[in-house]
N, C-alpha and C positions, 0 to 999 in steps of 0.2 A: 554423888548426888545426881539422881535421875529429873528431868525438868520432862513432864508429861506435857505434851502439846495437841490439843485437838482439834482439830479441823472443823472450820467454818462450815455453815449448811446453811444453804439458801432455799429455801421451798419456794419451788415456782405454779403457781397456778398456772394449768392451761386452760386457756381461754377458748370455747369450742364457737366457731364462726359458724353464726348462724344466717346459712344462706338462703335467702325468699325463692320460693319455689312459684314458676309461672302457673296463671292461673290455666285450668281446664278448659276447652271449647269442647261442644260438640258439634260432632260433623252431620248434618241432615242431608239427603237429597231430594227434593222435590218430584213431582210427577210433570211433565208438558206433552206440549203435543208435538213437538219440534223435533227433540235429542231421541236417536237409535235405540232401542234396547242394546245390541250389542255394544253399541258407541258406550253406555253406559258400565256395564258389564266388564270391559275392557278396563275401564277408568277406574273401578274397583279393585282390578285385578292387579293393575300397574303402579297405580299411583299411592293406594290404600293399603294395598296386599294383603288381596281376602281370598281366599281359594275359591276355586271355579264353583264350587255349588253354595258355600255363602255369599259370593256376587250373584249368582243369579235370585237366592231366596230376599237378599237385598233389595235387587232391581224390580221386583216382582210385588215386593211389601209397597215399595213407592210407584208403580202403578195402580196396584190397586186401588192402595188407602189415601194416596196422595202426596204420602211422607215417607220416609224410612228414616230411621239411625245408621251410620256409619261405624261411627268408632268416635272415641274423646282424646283431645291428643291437647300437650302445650300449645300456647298460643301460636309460638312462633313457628311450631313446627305444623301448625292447622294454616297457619297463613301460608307458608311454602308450600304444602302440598294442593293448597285451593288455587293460589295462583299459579302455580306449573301445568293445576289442569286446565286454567285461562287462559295458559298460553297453548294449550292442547285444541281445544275446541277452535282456541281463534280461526285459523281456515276452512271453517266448517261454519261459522257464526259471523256474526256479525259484532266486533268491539262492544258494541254501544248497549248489545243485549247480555253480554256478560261482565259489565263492571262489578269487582265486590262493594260488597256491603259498606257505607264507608266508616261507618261506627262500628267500630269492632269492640266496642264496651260491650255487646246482648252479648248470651252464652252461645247462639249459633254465630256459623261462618255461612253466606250465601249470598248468591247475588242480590242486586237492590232490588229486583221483580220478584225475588223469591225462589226464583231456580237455579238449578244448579248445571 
């Protein structure tokens, strides 16, 4: 006599972890009377990484008009790259005229006077 045995089965659901994705900032630059075109330019090029003739069509939009777009990035990675350029300019500026924003709830990142 054959005794047939079969095997236990466990069905397991996976559970797909749902991770919150940081919200978007965008990145503006202002126009002043202060900051270089090139200084600008440069800052595009290094910190943003936009090729040399969309840094200058950038630079060129926020002269004219006042504003430009940068690029939309994670929160945290719009805060590193905003402050790295604050610490960029600082030998060139003055602390007190580039602190950020300190509410960083709006959807830009920019200094509290509005430049960048």
């Amino acid at each position: 006599m054959k005794v047939a045995v079969t095997p236990e089965i466990e069905i397991i659901e996976e559970q797909e972890e749902k991770t919150e994705l940081e919200p978007l900032y965008r990145i503006l630059i202002h126009n002043d009377d202060v900051t270089p075109m090139d200084f600008v330019v440069q800052i595009l090029k290094t910190i943003f990484f936009q090729s040399n003739p969309k840094a200058y069509e950038i630079m060129l939009i926020a002269h004219i008009t006042g504003l430009a777009y940068v690029q939309t990035l994670p929160k945290s990675e719009a805060e590193k790259r905003t402050y790295f350029l604050f610490w960029l300019a600082e030998p060139s500026f003055s602390r007190s005229a580039l602190t950020p924003h300190s509410d960083l709830s709006a959807p830009d990142i920019r200094s509290s006077d509005g430049r960048i």
